[in-house]
N, CA, C and O atoms as a printed pandas DataFrame, in Angstrom:
     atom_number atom_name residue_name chain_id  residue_number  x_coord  y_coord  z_coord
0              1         N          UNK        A               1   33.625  -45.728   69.447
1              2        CA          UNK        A               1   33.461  -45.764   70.885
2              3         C          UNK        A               1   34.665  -46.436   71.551
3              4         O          UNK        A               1   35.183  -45.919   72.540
4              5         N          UNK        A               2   35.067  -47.454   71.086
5              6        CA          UNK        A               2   36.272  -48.194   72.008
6              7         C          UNK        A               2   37.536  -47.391   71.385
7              8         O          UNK        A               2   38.638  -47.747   71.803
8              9         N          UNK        A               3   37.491  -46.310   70.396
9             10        CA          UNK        A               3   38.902  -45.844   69.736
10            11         C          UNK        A               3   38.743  -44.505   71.254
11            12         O          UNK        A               3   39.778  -44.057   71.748
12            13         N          UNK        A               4   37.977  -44.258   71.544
13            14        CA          UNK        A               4   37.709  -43.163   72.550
14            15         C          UNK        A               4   37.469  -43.557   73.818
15            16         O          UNK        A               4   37.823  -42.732   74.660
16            17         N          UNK        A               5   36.851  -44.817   74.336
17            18        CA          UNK        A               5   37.865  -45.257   75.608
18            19         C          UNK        A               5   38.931  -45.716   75.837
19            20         O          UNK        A               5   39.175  -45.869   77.033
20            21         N          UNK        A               6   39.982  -46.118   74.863
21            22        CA          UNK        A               6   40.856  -46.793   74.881
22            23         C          UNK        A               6   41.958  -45.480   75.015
23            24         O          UNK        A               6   43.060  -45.603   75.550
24            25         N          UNK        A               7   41.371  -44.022   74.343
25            26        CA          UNK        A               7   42.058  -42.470   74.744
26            27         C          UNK        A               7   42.222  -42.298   75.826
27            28         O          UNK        A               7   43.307  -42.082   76.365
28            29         N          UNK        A               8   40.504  -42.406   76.651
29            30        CA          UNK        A               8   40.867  -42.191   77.782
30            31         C          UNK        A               8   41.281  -42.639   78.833
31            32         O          UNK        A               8   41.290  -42.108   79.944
32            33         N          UNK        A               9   41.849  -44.225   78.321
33            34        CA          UNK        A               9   42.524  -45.082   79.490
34            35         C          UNK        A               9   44.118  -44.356   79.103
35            36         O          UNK        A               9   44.863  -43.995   80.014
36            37         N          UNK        A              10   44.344  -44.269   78.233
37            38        CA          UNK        A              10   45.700  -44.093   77.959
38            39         C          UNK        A              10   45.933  -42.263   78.470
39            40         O          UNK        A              10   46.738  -42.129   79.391
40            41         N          UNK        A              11   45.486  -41.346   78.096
41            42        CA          UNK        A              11   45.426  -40.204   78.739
42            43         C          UNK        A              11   45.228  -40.413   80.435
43            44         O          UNK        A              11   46.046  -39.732   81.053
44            45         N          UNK        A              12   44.399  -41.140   81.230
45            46        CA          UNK        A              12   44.753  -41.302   82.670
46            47         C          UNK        A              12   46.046  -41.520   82.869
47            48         O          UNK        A              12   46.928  -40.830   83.380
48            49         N          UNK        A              13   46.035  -42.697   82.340
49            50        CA          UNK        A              13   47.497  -43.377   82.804
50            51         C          UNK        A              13   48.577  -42.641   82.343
51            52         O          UNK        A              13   49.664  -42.771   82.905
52            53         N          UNK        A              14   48.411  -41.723   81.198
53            54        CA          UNK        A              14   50.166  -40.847   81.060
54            55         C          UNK        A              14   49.770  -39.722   82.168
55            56         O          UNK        A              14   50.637  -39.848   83.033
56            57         N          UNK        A              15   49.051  -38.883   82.486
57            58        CA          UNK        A              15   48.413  -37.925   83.303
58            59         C          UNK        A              15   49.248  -38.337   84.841
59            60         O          UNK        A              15   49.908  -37.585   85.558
60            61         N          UNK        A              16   48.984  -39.593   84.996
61            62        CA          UNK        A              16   49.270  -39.972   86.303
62            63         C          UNK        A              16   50.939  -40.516   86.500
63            64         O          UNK        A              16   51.593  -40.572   87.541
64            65         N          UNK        A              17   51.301  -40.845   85.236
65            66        CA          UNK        A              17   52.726  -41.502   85.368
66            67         C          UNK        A              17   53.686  -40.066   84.779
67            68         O          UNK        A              17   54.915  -40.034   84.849
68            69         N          UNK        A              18   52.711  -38.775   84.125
69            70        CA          UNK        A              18   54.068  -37.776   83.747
70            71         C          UNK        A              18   54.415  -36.943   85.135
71            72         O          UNK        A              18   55.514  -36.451   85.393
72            73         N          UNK        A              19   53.462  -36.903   85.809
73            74        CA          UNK        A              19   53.753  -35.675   86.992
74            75         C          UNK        A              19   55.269  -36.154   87.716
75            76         O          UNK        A              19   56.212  -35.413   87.438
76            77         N          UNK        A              20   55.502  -37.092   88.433
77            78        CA          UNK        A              20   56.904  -37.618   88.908
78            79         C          UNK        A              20   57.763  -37.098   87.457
79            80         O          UNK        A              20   58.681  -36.279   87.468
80            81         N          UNK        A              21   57.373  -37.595   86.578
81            82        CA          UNK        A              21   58.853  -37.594   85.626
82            83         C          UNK        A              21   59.320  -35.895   85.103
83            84         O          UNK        A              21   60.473  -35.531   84.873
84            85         N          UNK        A              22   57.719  -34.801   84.980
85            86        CA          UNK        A              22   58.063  -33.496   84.779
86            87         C          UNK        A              22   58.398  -33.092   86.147
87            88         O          UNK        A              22   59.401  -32.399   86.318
88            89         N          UNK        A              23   57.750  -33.407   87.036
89            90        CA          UNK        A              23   58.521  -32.441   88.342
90            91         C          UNK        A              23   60.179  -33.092   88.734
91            92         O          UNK        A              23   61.071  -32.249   88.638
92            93         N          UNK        A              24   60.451  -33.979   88.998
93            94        CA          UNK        A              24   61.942  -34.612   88.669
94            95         C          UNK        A              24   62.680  -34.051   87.682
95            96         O          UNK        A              24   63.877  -33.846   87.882
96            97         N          UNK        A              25   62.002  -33.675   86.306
97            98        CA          UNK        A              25   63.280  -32.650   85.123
98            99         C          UNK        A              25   63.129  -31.448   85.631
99           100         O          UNK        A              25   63.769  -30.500   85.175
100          101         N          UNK        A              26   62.429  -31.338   86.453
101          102        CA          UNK        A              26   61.948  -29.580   86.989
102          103         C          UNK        A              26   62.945  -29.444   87.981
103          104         O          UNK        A              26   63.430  -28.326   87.807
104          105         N          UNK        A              27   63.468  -29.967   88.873
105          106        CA          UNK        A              27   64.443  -30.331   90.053
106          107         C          UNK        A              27   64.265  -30.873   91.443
107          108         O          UNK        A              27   65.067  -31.193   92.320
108          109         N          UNK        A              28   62.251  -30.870   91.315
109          110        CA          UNK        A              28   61.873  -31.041   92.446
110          111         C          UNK        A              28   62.243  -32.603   92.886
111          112         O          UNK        A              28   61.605  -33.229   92.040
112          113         N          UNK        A              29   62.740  -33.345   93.512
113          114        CA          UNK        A              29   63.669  -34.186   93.603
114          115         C          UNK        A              29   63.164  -34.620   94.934
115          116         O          UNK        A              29   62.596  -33.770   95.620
116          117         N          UNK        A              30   63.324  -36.077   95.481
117          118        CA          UNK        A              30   63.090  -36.606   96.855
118          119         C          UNK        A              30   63.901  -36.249   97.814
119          120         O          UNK        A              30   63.656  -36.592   98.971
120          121         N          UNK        A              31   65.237  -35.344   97.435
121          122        CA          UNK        A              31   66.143  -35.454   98.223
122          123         C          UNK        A              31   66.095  -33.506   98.705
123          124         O          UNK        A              31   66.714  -32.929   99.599
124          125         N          UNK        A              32   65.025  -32.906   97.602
125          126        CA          UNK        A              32   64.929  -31.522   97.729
126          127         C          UNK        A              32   65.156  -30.983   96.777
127          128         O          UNK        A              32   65.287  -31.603   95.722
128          129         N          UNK        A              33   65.321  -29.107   96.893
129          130        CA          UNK        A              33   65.363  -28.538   94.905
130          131         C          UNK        A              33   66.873  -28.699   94.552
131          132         O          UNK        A              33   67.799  -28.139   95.139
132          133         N          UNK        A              34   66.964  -29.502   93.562
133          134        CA          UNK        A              34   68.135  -29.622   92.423
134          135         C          UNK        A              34   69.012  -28.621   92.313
135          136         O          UNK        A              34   68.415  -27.932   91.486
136          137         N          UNK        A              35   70.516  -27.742   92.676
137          138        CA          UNK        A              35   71.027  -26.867   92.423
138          139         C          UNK        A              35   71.217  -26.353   90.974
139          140         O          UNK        A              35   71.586  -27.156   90.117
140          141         N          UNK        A              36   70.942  -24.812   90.593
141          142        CA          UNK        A              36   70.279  -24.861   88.994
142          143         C          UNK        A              36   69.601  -25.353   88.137
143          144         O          UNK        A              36   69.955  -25.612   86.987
144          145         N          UNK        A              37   68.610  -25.517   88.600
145          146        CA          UNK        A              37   67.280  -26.150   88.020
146          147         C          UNK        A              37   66.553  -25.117   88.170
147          148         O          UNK        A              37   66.927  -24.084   88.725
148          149         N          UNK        A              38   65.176  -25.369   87.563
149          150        CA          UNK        A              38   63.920  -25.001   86.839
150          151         C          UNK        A              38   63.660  -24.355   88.649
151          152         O          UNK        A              38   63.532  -23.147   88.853
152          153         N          UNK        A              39   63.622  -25.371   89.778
153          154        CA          UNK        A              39   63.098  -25.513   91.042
154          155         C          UNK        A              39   63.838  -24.418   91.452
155          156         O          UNK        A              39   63.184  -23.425   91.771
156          157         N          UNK        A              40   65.072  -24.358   91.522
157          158        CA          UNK        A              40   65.630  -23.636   91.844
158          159         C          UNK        A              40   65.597  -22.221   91.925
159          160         O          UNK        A              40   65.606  -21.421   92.861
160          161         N          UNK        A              41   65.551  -22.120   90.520
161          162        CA          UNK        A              41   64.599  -20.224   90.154
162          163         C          UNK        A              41   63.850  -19.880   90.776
163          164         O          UNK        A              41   63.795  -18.806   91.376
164          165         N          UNK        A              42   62.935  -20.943   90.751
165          166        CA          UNK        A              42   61.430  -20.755   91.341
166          167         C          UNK        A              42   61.323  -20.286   92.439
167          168         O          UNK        A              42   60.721  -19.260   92.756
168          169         N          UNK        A              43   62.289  -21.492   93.533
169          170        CA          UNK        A              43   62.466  -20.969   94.599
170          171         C          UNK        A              43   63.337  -19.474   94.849
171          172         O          UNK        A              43   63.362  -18.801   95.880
172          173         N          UNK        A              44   63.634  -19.360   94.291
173          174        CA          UNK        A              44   64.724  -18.421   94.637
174          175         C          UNK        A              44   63.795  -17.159   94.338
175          176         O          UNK        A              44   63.888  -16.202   95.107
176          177         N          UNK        A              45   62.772  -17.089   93.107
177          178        CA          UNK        A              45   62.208  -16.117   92.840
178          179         C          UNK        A              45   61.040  -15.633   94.021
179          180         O          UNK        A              45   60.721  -14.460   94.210
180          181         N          UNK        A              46   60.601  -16.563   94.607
181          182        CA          UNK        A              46   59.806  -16.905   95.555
182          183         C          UNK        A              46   60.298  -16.074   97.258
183          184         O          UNK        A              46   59.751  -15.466   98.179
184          185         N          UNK        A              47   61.456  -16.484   96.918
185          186        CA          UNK        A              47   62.263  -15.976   98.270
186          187         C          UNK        A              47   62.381  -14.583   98.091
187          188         O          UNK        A              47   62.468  -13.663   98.904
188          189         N          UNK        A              48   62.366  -14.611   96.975
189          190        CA          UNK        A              48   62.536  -12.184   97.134
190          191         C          UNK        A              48   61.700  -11.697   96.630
191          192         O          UNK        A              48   61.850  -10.571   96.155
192          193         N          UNK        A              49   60.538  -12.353   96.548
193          194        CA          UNK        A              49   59.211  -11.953   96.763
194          195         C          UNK        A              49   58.614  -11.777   98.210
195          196         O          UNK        A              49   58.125  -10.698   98.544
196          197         N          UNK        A              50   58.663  -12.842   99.051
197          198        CA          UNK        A              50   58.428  -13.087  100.545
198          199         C          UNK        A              50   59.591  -12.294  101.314
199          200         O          UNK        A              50   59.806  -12.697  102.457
200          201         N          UNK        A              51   60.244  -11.401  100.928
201          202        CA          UNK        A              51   60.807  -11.248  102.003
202          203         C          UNK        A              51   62.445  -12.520  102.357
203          204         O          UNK        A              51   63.104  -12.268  103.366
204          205         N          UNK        A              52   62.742  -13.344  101.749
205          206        CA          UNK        A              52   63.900  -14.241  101.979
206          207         C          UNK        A              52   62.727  -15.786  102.077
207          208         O          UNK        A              52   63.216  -16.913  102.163
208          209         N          UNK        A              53   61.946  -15.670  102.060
209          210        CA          UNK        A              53   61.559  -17.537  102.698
210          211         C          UNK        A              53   60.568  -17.561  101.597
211          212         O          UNK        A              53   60.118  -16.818  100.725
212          213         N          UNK        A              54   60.431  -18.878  102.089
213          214        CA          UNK        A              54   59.578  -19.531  100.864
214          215         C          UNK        A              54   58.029  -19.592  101.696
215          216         O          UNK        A              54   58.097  -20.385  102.635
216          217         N          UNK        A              55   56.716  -18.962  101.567
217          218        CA          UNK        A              55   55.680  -18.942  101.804
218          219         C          UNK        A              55   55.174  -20.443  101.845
219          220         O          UNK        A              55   55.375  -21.173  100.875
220          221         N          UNK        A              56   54.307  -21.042  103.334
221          222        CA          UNK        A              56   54.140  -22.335  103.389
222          223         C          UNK        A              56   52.339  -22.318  102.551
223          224         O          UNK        A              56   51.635  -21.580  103.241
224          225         N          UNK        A              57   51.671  -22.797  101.566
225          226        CA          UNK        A              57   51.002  -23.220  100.047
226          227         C          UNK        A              57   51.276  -22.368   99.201
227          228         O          UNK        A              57   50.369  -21.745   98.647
228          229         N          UNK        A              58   52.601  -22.144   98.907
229          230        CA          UNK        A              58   53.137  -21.408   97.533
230          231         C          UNK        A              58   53.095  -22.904   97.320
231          232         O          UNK        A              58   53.093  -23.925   98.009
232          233         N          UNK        A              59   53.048  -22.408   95.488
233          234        CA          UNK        A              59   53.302  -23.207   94.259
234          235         C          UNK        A              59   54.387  -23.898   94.823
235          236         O          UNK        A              59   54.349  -25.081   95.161
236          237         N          UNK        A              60   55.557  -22.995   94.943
237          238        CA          UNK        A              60   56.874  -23.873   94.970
238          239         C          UNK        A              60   57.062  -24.793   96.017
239          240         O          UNK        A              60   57.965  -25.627   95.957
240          241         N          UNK        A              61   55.994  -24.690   97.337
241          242        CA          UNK        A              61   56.279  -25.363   98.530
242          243         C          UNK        A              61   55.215  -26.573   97.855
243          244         O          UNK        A              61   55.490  -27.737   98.150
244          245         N          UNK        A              62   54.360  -26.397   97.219
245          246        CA          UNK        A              62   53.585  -27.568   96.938
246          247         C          UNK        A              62   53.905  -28.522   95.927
247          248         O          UNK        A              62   53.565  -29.705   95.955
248          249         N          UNK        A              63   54.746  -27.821   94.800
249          250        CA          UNK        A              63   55.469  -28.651   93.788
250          251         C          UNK        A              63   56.607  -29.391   94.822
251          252         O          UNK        A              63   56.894  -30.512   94.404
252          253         N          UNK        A              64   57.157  -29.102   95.789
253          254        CA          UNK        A              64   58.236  -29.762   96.646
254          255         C          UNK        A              64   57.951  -30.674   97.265
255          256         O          UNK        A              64   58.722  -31.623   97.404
256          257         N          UNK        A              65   56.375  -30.604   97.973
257          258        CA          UNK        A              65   56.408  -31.612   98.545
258          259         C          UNK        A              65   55.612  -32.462   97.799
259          260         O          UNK        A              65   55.310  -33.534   98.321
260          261         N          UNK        A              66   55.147  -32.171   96.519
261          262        CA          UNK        A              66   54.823  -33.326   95.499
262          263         C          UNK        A              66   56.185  -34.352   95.027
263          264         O          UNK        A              66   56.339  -35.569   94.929
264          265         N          UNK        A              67   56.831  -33.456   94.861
265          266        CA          UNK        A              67   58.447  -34.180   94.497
266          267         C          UNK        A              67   58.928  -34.842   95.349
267          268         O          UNK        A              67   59.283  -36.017   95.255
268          269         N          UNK        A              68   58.984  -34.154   96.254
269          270        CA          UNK        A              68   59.389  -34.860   97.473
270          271         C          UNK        A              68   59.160  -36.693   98.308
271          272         O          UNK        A              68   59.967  -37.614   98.439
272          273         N          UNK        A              69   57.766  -36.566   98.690
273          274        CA          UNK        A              69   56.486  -37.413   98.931
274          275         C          UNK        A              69   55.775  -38.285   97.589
275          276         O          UNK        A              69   55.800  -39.515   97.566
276          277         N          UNK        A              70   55.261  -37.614   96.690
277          278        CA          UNK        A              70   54.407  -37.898   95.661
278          279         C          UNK        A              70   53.028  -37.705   95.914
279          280         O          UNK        A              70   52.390  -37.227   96.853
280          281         N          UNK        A              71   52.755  -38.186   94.864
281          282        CA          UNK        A              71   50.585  -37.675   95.216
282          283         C          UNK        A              71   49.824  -38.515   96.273
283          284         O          UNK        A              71   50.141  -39.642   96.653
284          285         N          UNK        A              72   49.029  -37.958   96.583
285          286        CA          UNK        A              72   48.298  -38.470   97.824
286          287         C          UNK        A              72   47.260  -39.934   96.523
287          288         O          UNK        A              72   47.473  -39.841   95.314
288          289         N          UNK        A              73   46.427  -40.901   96.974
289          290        CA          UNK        A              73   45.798  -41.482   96.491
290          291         C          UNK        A              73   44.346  -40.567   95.453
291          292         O          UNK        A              73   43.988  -40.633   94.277
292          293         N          UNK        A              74   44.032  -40.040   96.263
293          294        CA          UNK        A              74   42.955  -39.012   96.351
294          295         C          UNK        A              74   43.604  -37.875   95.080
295          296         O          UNK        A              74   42.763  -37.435   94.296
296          297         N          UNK        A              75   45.205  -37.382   94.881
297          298        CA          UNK        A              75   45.207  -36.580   93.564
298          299         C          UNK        A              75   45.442  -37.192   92.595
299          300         O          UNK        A              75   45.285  -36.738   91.462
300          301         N          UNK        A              76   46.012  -38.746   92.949
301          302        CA          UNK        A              76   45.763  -39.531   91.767
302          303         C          UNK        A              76   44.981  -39.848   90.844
303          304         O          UNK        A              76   45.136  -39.890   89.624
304          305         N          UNK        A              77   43.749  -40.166   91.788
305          306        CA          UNK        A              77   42.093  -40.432   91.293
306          307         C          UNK        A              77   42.076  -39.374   90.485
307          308         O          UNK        A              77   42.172  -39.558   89.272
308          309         N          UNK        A              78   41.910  -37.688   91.178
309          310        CA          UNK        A              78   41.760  -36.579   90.317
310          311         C          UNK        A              78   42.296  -36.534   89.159
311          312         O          UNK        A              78   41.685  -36.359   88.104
312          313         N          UNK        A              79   43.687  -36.719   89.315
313          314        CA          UNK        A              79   44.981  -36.240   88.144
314          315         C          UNK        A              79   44.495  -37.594   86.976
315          316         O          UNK        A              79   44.239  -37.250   85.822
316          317         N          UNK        A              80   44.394  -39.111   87.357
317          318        CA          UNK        A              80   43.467  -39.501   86.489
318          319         C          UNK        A              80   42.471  -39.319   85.396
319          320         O          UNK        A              80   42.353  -39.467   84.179
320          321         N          UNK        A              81   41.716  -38.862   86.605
321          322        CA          UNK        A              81   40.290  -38.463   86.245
322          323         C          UNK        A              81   40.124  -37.346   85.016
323          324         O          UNK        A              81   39.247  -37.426   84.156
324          325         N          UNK        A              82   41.088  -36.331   85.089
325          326        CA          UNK        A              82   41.531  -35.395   84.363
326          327         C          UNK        A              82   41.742  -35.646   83.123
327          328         O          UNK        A              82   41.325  -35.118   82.092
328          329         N          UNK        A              83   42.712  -36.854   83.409
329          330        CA          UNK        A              83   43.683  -36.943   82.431
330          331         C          UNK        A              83   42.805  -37.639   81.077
331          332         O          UNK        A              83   42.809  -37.275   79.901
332          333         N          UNK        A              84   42.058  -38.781   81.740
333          334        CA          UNK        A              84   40.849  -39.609   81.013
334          335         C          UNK        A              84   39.664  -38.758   80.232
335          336         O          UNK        A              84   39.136  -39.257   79.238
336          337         N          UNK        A              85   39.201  -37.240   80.799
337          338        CA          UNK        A              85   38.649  -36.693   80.130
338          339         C          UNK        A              85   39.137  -36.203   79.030
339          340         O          UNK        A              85   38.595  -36.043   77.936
340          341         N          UNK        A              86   40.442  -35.922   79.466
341          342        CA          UNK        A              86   41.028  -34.849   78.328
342          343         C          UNK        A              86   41.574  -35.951   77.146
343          344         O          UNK        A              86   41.455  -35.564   75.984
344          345         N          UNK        A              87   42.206  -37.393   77.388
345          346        CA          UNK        A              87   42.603  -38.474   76.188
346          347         C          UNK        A              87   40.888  -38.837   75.616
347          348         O          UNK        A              87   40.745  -39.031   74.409
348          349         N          UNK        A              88   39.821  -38.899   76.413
349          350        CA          UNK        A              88   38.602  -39.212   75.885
350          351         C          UNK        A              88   38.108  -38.045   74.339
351          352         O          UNK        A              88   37.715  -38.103   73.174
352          353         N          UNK        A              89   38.432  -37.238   75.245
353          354        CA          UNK        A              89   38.094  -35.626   73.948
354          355         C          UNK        A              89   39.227  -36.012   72.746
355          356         O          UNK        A              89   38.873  -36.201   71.582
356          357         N          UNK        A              90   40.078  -36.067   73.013
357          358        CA          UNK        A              90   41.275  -35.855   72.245
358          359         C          UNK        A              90   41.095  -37.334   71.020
359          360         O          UNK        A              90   41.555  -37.303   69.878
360          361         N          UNK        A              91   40.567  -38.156   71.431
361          362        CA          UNK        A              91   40.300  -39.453   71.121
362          363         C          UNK        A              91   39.323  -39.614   69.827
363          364         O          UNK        A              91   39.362  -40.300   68.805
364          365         N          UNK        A              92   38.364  -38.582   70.403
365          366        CA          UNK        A              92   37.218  -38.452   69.627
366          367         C          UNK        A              92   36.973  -37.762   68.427
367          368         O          UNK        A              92   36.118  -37.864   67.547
368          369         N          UNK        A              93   38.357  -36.722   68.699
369          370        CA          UNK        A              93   38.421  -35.240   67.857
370          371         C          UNK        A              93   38.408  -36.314   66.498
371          372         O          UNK        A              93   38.658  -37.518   66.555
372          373         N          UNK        A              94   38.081  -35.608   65.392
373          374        CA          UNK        A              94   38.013  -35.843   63.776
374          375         C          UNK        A              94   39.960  -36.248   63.221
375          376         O          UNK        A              94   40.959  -35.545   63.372
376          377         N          UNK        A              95   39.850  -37.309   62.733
377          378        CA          UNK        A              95   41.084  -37.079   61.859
378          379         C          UNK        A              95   41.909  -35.636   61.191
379          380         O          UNK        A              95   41.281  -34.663   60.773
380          381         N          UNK        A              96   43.247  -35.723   61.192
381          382        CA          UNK        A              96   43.919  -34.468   60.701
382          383         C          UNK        A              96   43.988  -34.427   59.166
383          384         O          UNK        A              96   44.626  -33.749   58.360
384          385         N          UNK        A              97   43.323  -35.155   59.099
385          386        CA          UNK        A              97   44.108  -36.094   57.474
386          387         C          UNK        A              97   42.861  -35.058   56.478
387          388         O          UNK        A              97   41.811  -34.566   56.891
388          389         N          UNK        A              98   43.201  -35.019   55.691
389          390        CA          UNK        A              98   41.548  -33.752   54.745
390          391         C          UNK        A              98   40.741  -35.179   54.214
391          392         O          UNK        A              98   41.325  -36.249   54.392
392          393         N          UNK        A              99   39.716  -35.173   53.718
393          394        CA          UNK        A              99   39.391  -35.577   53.733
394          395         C          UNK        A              99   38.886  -36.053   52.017
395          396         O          UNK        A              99   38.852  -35.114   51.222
396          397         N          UNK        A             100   38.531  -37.382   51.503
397          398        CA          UNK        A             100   38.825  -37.193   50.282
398          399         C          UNK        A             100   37.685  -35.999   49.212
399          400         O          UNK        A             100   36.735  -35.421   49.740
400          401         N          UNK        A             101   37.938  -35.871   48.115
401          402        CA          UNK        A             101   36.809  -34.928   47.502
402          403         C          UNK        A             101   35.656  -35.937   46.810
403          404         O          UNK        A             101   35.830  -36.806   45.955
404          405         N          UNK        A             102   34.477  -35.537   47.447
405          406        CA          UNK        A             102   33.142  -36.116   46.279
406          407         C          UNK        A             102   32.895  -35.684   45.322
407          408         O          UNK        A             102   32.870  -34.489   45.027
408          409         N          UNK        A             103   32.634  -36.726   44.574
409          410        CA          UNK        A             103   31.903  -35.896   43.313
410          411         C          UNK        A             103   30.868  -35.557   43.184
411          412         O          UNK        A             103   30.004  -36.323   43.611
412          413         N          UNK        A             104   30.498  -34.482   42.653
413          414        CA          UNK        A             104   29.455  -33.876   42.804
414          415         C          UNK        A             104   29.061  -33.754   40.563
415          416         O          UNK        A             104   29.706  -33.747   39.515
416          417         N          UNK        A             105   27.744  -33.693   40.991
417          418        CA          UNK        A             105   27.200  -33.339   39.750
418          419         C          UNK        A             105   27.100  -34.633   38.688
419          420         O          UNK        A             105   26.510  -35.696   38.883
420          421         N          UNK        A             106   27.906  -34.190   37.428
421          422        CA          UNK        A             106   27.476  -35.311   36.562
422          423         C          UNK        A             106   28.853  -36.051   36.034
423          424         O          UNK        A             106   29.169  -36.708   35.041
424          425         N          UNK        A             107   29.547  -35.557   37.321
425          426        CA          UNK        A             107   31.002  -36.445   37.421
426          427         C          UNK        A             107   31.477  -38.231   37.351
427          428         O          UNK        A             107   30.805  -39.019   38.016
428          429         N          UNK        A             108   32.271  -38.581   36.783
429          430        CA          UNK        A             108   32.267  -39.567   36.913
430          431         C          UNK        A             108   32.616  -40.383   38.323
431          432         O          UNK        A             108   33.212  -39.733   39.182
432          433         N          UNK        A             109   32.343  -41.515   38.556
433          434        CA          UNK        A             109   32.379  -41.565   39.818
434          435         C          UNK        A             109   33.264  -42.900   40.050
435          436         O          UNK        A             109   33.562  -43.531   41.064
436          437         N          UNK        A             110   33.625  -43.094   38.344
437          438        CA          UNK        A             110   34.559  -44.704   38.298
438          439         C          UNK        A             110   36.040  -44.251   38.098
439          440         O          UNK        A             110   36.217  -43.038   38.218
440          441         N          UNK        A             111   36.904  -44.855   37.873
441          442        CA          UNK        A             111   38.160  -44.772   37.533
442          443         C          UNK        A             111   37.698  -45.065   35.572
443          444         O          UNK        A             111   37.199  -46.033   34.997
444          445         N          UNK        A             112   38.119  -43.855   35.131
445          446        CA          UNK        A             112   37.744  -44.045   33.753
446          447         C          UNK        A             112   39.077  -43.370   32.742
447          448         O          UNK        A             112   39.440  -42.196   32.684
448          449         N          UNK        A             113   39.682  -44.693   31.926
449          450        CA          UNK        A             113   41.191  -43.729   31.254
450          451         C          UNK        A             113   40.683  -42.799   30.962
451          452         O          UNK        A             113   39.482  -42.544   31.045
452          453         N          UNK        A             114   41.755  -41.982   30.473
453          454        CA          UNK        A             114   41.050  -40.298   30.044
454          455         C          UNK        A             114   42.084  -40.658   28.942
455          456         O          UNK        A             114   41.817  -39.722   28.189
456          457         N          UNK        A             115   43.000  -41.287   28.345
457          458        CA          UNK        A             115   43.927  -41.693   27.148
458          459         C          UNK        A             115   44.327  -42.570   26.886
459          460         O          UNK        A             115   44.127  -43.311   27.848
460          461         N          UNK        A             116   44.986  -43.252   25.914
461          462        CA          UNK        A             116   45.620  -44.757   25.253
462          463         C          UNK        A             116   46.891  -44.552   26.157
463          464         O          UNK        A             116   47.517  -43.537   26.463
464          465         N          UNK        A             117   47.038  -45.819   26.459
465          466        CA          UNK        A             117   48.167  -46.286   26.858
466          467         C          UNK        A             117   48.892  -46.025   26.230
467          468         O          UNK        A             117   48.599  -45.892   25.042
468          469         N          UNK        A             118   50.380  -45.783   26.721
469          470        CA          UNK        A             118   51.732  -45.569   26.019
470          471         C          UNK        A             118   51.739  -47.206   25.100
471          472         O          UNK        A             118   51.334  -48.233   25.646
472          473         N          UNK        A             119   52.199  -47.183   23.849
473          474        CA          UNK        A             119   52.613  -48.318   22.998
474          475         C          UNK        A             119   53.706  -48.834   22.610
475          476         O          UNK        A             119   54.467  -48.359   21.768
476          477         N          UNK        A             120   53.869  -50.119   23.382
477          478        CA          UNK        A             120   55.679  -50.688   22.837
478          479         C          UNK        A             120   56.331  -49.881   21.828
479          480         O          UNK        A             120   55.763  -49.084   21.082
480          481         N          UNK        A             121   57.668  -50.170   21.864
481          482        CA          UNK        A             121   58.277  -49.677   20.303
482          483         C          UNK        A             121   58.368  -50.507   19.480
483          484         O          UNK        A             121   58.514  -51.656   19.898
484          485         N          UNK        A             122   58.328  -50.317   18.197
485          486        CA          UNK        A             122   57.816  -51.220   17.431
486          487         C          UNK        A             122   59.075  -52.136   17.058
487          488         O          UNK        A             122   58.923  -53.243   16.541
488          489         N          UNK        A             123   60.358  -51.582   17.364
489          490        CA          UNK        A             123   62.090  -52.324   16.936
490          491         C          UNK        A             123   62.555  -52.491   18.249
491          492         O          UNK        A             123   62.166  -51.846   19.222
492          493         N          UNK        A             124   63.198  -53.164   18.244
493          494        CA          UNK        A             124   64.557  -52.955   19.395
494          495         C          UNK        A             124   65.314  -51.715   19.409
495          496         O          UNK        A             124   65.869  -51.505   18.330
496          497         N          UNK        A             125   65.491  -50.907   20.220
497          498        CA          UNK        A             125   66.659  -49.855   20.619
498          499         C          UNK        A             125   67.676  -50.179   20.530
499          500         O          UNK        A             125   68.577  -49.379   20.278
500          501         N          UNK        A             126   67.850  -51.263   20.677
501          502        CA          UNK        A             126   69.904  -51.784   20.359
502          503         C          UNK        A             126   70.156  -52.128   18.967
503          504         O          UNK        A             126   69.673  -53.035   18.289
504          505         N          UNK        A             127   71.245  -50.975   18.590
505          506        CA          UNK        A             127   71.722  -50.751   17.618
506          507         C          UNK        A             127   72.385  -52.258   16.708
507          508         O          UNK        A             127   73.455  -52.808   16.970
508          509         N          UNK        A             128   71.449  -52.655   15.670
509          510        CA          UNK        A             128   71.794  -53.779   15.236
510          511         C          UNK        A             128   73.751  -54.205   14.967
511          512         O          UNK        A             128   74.531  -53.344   14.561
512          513         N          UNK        A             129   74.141  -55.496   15.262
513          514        CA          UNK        A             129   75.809  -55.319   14.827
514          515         C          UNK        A             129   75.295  -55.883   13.311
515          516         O          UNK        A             129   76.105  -56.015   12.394
């Protein structure tokens, strides 16, 4: 239980601290879209779709003024909220690791030699002078 809230504190909090840092490598920028960037395409793809302009709640006008501004309080909570479900799940999921084999039947279930130990040599290896 605490290995799976402790997911979903940590999934909020990256949820809420990656959006600035992916839309910023994207180009969306405070100062506007980045020349050759990710933003840039976008926009541009956007523009000869519309006719030359950029449509006001396109994606690209809303990723801009996320970049731009940042999140309102209210998409924080959400983008949070999100984020905490999805580190909570992720938290919970089963180990990747396989898992060990039981024994089954009339197996042994101890650590039991199965042979004699290797045995000193009975001389020294160095060639007597």
């Amino acid at each position: 239980m605490m290995k799976q809230a402790a997911a979903a504190a940590v999934g909020g909090a990256l949820a809420v601290g990656a959006v600035p840092v992916v839309l910023s490598a994207m180009g969306f920028t405070g100062a506007g879209i980045a020349a050759s960037s990710i933003a840039a395409k976008m926009m541009s793809a956007a523009a000869i779709a519309n006719g030359g302009g950029v449509s006001a709640g396109s994606l690209v006008a809303i990723l801009q003024s996320v970049g731009a501004a940042g999140l309102s309080t209210s998409s924080n909570i959400l983008l949070a909220s999100v984020g905490s479900v999805l580190g909570a799940y992720l938290g919970n999921s089963p180990s990747s690791l396989p898992a060990e084999p039981k024994a089954e039947g009339n197996e042994a279930t101890e650590n039991v030699p199965q042979g004699e130990p290797p045995k000193p040599p009975l001389k020294s290896e160095k060639p007597e002078e």
